[in-house]
N, C-alpha and C positions, 0 to 999 in steps of 0.2 A: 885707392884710399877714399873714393870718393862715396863709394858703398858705407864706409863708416861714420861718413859724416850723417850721409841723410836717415842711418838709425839712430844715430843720436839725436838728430833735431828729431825723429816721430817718437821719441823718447820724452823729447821736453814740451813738445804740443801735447803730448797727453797728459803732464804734470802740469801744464798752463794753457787751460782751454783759453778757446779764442772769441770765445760768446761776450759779448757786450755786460751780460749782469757777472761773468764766471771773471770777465778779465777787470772788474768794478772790484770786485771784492777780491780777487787775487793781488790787483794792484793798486792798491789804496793804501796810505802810506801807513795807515793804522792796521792794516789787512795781518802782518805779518813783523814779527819782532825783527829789529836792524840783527840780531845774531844771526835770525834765522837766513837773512839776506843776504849777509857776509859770506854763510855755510855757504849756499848757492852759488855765488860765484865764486867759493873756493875747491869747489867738487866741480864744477865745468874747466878752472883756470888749473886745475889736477889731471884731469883726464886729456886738455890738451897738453902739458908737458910727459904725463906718459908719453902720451901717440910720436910727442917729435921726440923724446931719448929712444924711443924703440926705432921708428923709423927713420930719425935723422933727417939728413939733405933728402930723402927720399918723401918725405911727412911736405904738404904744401904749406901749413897751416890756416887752413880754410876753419877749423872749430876756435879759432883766436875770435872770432866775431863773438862766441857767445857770451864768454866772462864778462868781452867790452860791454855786450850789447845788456846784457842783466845789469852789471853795474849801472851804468849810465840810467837805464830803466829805474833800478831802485833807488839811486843816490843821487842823481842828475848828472848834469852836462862834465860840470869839475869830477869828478870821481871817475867819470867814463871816461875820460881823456887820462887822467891818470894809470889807471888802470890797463889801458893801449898802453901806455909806453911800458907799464911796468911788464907785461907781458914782451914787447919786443925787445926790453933787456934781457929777462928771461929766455927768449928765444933764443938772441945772440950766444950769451952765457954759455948756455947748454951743448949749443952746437960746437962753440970754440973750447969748450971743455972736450968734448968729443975729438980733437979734435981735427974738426972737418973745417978743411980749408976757407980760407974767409972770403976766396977768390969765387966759392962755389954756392955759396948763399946772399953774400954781401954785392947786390947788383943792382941794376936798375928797378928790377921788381921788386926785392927787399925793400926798397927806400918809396916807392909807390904803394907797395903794399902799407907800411908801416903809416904812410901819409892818410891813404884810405883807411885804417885801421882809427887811426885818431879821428879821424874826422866823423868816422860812425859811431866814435865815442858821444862827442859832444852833440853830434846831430840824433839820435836816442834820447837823451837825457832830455834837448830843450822837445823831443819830443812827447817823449812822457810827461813832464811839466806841463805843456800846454794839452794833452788828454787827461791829465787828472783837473787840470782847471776847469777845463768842458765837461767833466764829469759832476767834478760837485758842481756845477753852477747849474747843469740837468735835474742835479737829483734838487738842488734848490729849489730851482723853479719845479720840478714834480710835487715838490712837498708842499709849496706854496699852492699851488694848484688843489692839491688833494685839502687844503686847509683850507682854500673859497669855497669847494664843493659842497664839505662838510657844512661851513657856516650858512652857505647859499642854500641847503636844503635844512638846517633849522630854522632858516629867514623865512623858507615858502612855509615850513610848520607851524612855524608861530602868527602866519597869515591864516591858517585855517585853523587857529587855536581850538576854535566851538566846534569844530568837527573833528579833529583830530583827538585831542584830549591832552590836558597837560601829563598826565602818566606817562605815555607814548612819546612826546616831546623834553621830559625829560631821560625818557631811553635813551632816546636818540641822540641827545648832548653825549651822555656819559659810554655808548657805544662810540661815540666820534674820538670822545678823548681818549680811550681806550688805544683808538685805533689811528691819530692821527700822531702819538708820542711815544714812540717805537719802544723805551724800554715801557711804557706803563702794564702793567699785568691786571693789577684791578682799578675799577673805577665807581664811585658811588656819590649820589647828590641826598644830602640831609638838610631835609625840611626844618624849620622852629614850626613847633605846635602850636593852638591858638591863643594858650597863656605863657607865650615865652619863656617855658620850663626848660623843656627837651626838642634833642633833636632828634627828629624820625628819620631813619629812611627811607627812601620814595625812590631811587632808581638805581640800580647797580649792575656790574661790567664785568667778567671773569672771575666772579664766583660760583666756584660749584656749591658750595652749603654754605648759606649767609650764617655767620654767628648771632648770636642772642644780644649781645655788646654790641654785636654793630649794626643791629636795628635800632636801635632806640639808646642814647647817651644823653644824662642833665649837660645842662648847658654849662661851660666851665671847665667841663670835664671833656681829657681826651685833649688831641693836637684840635681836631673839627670845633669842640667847644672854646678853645683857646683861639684862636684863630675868628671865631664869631665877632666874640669879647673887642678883640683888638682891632679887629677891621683889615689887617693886614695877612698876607699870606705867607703862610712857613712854609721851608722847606725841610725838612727833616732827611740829611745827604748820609746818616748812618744814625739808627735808631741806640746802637752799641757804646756811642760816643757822644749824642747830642742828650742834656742833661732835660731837655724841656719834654722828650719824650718819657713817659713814666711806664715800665713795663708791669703787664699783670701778669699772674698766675698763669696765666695760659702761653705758650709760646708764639710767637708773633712770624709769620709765616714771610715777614718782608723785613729788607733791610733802609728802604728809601720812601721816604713820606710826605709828597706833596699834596698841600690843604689851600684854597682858596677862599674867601668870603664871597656868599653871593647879598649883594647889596643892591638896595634903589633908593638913590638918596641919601637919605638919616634911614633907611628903614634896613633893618639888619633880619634877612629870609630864611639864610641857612647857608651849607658850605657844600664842595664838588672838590674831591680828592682823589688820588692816583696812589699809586705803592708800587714797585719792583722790591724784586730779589735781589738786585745789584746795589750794591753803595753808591754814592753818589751819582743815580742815575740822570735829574734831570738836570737840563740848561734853563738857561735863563729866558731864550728863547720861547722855550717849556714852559715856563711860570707863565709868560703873557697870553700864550694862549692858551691855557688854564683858564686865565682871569678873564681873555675875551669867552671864553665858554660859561664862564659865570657870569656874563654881563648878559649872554642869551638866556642863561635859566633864568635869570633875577626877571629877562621882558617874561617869560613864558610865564612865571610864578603872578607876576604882576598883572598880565593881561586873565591870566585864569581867575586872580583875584577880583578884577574888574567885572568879567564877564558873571560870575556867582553875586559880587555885591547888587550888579543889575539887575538882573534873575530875582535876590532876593528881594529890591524892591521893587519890582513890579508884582510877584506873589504878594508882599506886605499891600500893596494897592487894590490888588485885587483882592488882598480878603477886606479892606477897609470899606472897597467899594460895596462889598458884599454883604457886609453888615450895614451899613447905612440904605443899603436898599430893603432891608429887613427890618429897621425900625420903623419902615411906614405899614408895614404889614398889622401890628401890635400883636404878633401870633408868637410869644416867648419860646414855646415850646419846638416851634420850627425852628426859630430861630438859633436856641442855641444848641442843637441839634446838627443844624448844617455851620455851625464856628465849630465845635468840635469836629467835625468831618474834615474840615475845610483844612485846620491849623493840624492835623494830621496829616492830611497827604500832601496837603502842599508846603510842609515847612520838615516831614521827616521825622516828629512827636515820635517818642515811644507809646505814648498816652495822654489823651488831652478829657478831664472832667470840668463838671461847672455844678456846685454846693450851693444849694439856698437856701437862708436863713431859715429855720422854723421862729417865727414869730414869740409862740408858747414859752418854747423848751429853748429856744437856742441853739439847739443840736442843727447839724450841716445835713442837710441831705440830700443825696444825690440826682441832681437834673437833665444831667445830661453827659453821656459820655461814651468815646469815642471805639471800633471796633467790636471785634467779640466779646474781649474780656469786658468790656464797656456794657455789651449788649445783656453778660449774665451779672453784670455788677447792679443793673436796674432791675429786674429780675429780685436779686435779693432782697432792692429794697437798701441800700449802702447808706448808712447814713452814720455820722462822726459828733462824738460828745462835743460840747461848748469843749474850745480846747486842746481838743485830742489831735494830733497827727503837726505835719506841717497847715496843713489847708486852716486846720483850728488855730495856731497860733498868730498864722495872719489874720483869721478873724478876729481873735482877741486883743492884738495887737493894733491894727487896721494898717498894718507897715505890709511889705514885698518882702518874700523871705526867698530865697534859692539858694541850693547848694550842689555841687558837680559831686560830692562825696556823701551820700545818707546816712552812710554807715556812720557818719562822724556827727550824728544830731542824733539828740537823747531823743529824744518828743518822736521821732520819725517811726510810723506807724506802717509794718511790710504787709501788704495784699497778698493772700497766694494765687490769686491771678491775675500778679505784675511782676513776676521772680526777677527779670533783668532790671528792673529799677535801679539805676546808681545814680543820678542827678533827678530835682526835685522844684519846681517854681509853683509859687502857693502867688496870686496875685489880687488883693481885695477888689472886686468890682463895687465901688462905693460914689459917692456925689456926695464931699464934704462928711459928716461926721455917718451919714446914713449910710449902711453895708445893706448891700441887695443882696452878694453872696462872693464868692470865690471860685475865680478861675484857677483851675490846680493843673500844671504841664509835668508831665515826668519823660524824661529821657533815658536810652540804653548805650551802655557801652559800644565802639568807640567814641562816640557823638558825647559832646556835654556842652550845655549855655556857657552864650557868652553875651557881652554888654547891647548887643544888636538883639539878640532874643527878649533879653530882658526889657528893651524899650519898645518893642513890638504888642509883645505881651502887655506891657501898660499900655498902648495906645488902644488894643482891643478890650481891653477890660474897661475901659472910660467910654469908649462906644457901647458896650453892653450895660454900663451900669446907666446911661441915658436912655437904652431901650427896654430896659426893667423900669426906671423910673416911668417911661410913659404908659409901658405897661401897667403900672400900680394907679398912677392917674388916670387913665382912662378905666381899670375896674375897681377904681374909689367914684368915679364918676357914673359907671351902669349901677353903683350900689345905691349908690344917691335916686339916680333914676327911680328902680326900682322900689326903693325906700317911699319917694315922692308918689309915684304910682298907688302904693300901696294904702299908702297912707290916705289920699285922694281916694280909692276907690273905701277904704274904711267910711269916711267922715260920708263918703255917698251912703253907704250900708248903713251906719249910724242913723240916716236922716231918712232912710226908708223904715227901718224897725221905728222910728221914732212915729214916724206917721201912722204905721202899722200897729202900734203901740196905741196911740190915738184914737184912732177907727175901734178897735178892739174895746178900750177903754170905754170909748161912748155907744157901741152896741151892748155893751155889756149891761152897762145901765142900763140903757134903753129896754133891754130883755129882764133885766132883774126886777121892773115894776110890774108888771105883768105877769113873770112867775110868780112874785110872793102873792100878786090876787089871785092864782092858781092855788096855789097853795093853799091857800086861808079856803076858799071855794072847799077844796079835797077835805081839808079837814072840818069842817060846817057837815060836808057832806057824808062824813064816815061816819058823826054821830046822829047821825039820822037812823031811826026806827022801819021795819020793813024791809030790809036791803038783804036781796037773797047771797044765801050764801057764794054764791059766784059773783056776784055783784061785789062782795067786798073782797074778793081774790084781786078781781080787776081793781077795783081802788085802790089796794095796799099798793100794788103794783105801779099806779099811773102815779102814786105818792113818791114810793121809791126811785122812779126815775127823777119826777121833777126835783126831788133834793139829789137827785148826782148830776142835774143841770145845774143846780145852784151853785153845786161845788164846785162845777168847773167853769162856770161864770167867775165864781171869788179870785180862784187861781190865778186866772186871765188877770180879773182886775189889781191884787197882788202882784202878778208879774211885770205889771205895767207901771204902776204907780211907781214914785218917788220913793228911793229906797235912804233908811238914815243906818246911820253907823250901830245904832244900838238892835238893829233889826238883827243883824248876826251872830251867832251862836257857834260855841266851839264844835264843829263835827268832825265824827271820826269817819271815814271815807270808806276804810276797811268796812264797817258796820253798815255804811249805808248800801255801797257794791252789793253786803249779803241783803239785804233786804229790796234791791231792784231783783235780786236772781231768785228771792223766796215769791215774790209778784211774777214773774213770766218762767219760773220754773216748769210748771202745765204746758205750757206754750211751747215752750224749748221741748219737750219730751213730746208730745205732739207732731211736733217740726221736723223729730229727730237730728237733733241738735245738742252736741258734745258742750260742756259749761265747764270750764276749765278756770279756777283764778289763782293768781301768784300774788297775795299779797306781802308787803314790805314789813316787817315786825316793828321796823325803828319810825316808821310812820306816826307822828304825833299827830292831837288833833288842829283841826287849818277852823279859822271862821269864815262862817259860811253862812248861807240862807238854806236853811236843809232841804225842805218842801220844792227849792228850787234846781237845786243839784238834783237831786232825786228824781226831778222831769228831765231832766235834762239828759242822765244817766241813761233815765227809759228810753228816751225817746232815741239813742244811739240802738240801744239793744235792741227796740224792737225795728231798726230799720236794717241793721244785722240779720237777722231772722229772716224779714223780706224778702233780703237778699242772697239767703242760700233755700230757696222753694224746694231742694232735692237732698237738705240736710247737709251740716259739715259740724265745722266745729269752732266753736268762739268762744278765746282768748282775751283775757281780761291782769293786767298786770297793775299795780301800786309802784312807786317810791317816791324816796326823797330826798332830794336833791339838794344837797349840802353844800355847793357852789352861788344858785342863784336863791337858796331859804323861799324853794318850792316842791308842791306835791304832784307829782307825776301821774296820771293814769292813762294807760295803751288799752285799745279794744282793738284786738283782731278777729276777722273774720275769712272764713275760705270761699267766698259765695262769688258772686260775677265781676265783684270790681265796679268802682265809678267810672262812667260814661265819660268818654274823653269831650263832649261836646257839654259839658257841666261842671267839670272837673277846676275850672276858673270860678266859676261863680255858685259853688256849688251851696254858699250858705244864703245867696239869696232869697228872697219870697220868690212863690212860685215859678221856684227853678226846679222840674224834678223829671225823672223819665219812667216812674212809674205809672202805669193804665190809671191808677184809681187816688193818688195820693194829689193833696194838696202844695206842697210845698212850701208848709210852715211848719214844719217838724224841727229841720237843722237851722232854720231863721232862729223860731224862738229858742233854740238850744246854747247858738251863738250868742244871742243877746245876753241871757244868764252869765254865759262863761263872761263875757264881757262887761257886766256889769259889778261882776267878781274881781274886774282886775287881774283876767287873768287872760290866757290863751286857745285858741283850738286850733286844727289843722288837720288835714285830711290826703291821703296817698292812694295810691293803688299798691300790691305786694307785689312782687318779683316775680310770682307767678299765678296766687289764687288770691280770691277777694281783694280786702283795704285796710287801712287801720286810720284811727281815730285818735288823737293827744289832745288832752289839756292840760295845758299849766294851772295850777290854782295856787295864788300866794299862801305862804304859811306863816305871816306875819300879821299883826292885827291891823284892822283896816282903821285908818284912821280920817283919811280924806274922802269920805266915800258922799257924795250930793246925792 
């Protein structure tokens, strides 16, 4: 019989391996239902009363070990001891039923046997007791172990936050929970966004397709939103039955819902939650370290927070430093050139421009702006009515206007090379009530301002509006110069024609006593008798010139003298232009030389000294002429100028252009770079203009010859000395 026994024990080693994890979970008091336990040792404590009613006194009962020893195992020490006896009743029973004499089983070994049989009752049971203690107290400490690992390599993580990344560290929190809370199936950490609306998702655990819903929930909403709010952590032990959980439309793929708060401080971050499929899956256990898992995201979220706030100020520093190293330059155009560049790449802009005032119109127009679209926005020339857009309303207003949403601003003007535009910061750069212009920031989705932007932005906009203002001081100051300059080198020119005026004035006399006793001579002499007829050819002749001496002696002395207000006469300009071109028309056709004039029809007539305009006119024209020896063509335009109630005339010419080594002083006395010319042509032509109260000025073209402007008032002279 002994063959029967050892198939049945290779029979129950193979229903109850003997491995350490096989005999954990076969024997763990949770492993298997008390029926199922009972079944077992009621099918061992069966197959041994078969064996002994067949075989009888013949049967040893050597398989009585097993019902004890399962008993004992499953139920402990009491039960296994029970269990022996109730079996050696049994055994008696059966046998004295049979019956087989008592003299032949009832012996010394029956009553050792039976002794032994109880005693591996009880000795089983306190054995199993004391291997399930050492088992859970293994798997304890394993799990406590598996749960320093876990935290000890988010500890080293959030030591190397700047290199690692907080994305990556919160993986790794929400793989841990996953994996250190045996029913957890899914695992997910949500963020609060930066206006404490919504919560994002930012790391999740055993999802195959994240849903739409549980990326992104308002705060409030959901167990994660509730659980924010409160501070405290739910447990939701069957979503079927707990009234705080609200089911959607959609069916919910879990039956157990643990949410924690992740907190620092008073600061509420966001939450880190678990789900199974089983009802009341977690322990309480469970929850704390949940909450220690949320106590790591809260440092990781915190030090990421840290590390970016630092980041951002030292960016904010170094653009400050950056601008302030730019207002010693006074070069605007660099400047705000490299803020735009700058508050792009280093701050993440979708778009950074900078509008400045038009003085005139008021209209913004575009100085500087950031990229390509930036690059073809200047290009076009971009520029914004008084008003119009965000960037106009903060001008009109002189307030800071921003908004995360455009669509929801009437005024809000779309670029179609800015299409993701959805947030908007218009910042006046101003000093006190005076607007230099507007700094305009636009932002693109995900990204939108927040109250750190916005104070960033006014700190640079009050460094720009002091480097615009010293810019505007220092070119009110080169204007000044210049103006001083000018004006000095005038009252110099003034006091040279004056002398030259002088000189002129008293040669002039000097020569007119002497010609008129020429004169009188000529004429005594032309009525003299005898005088062949050649003789008086040559007379009329030596007559004729000394009166076109005389007349240009008068001229002289007219242009010099003391002019009075009643010396002026209404002239009409138009009329005179034709009568300098009806005088060097010859010339010009000669020269071959194109005479082209645009006169003004609304041109009324200006006072004037005519005789002296008229020289004055000439003396342009014909130094025009001069200047094109090989023929071109001169340009002669009118108007009137209805802004300053003056008369305009432009003389262009295609000839060589004014000498850059004259081009400063070119209306001086004898300033000139012609072989044969005097250089009192454009002296006395300036003095004229200038005695008119009026203007001249002198260019080179852009490509061929010059051109010549005078202003000449069109109002009556009335302080004229």
């Amino acid at each position: 019989m002994s063959s029967v026994a050892k198939k049945l024990t290779g029979i129950l080693r193979m229903k109850f391996p003997t491995s350490q994890s096989a005999t954990i979970t076969a024997m763990k008091p949770s492993a298997k239902s008390p029926l199922t336990k009972w079944g077992i040792v009621l099918v061992l404590t069966s197959i041994h009363l078969i064996l002994l009613w067949v075989y009888r006194e013949e049967y040893a009962g050597a398989l009585s070990i097993l019902p004890v020893g399962v008993a004992s195992w499953f139920f402990g020490s009491i039960i296994g001891i029970i269990t022996a006896l109730v079996i050696l009743f049994l055994y008696f029973s059966i046998l004295y039923i049979s019956n087989v004499p008592t003299v032949l089983f009832v012996d010394t070994d029956f009553v050792l046997g039976g002794f032994v049989l109880v005693l591996i009752g009880g000795a089983i049971g306190w054995l199993s007791n004391y291997y399930h203690n050492q088992t859970e107290r293994d798997l304890e400490l394993k799990k406590q172990l598996d749960e320093a690992d876990a935290l000890s390599e988010i500890s080293i993580a959030l030591s190397q936050a700047e290199r690692v990344g907080l994305s990556n560290i919160l993986q790794l929190i929400v793989d841990s929970a996953k994996k250190l809370i045996p029913a957890a199936e899914q695992a997910v950490i949500h963020i609060l966004d930066d206006q404490k609306e919504y919560l994002i998702a930012q790391a999740a655990s055993g999802f195959q397709q994240a849903a739409q819903g549980r990326l992104q929930m308002r705060l409030g909403e959901g167990i994660a939103g509730q659980a924010i709010i409160s501070g405290d952590t739910i447990n939701i032990t069957d979503i079927n039955t707990d009234e705080r959980f609200i089911k959607s439309v959609s069916i919910s793929s879990f039956r157990s819902l643990l949410v924690t708060p992740i907190i620092s401080g008073d600061q509420k971050l966001g939450t880190i939650s678990i789900q199974s499929q089983l009802p009341n899956a977690f322990t309480s256990h469970e929850q704390d370290l949940l909450y220690a898992l949320g106590v790591q995201a809260a440092i990781a979220i915190e030090n990421a927070n840290l590390l970016e706030t630092t980041q951002q100020s030292l960016r904010e520093t170094n653009a400050l430093y950056r601008i302030n190293q730019g207002l010693v330059a006074l070069n605007t155009d660099e400047l705000l050139d490299d803020v735009v560049s700058l508050l792009q790449k280093n701050f993440g802009y979708y778009h950074v421009q900078v509008y400045i005032i038009d003085p005139k119109s008021g209209d913004l127009i575009l100085q500087a702006a950031s990229g390509e679209a930036g690059r073809k926005m200047l290009e076009q020339k971009t520029r914004l009515s008084a008003g119009q857009g965000i960037a106009g309303y903060a001008a009109e207003t002189l307030v800071p206007f921003f908004t995360n949403n455009v669509d929801e601003v009437m005024f809000f003007v779309h670029h179609p090379l800015l299409p993701e535009t959805k947030s908007e910061m218009a910042m006046p750069v101003k000093i006190g009530e005076h607007l230099f212009g507007i700094l305009d920031i636009q932002q693109a989705p995900p990204k939108t301002f927040t109250a750190r932007d916005l104070q960033l932005v006014s700190a640079i906009a009050d460094q720009l509006a002091i480097a615009l203002q010293k810019a505007e001081l220092y070119q009110e100051l080169q204007n000044s110069l210049q103006q001083e300059k000018a004006m000095r080198n005038q009252l110099i020119q003034n006091e040279r024609l004056a002398a030259i005026g002088r000189l002129l004035a008293s040669v002039s006399h000097e020569l007119n006593n002497p010609l008129q006793a020429i004169q009188n001579a000529l004429f005594l002499l032309k009525e003299e008798h005898g005088i062949t007829e050649q003789g008086k050819q040559d007379l009329n002749i030596v007559l004729a010139e000394s009166e076109r001496m005389a007349s240009m002696i008068k001229r002289l002395r007219d242009t010099y003298r003391p002019i009075r207000a009643e010396d002026f006469r209404q002239t009409q300009l138009n009329a005179l232009i034709e009568d300098v071109y009806a005088l060097v028309a010859g010339h010009l056709r000669h020269n071959q030389i194109t005479f082209e004039f645009f006169p003004d029809p609304e041109l009324q007539p200006i006072p004037a000294l005519t005789d002296q305009i008229r020289q004055a006119l000439l003396n342009l024209v014909i130094n025009a002429v001069e200047a094109m020896p090989a023929g071109g063509k001169l340009t002669v335009y009118t108007e009137f100028l209805l802004e300053t109630e003056e008369a305009l005339i432009t003389i262009i010419d295609t000839g060589k252009g004014i000498a850059t080594n004259i081009m400063d002083n070119i209306f001086e006395a004898f300033n000139t770079d012609k072989d044969k010319g005097t250089g009192l042509g454009l002296t006395i032509t300036y003095d004229i203009i200038t005695k008119h109260h009026g203007r001249i000025s002198a260019e080179n073209n852009s490509r061929l010859g010059a051109t010549f402007r005078i202003w000449l008032p069109a109002k009556e002279m009335e302080d004229i000395t």
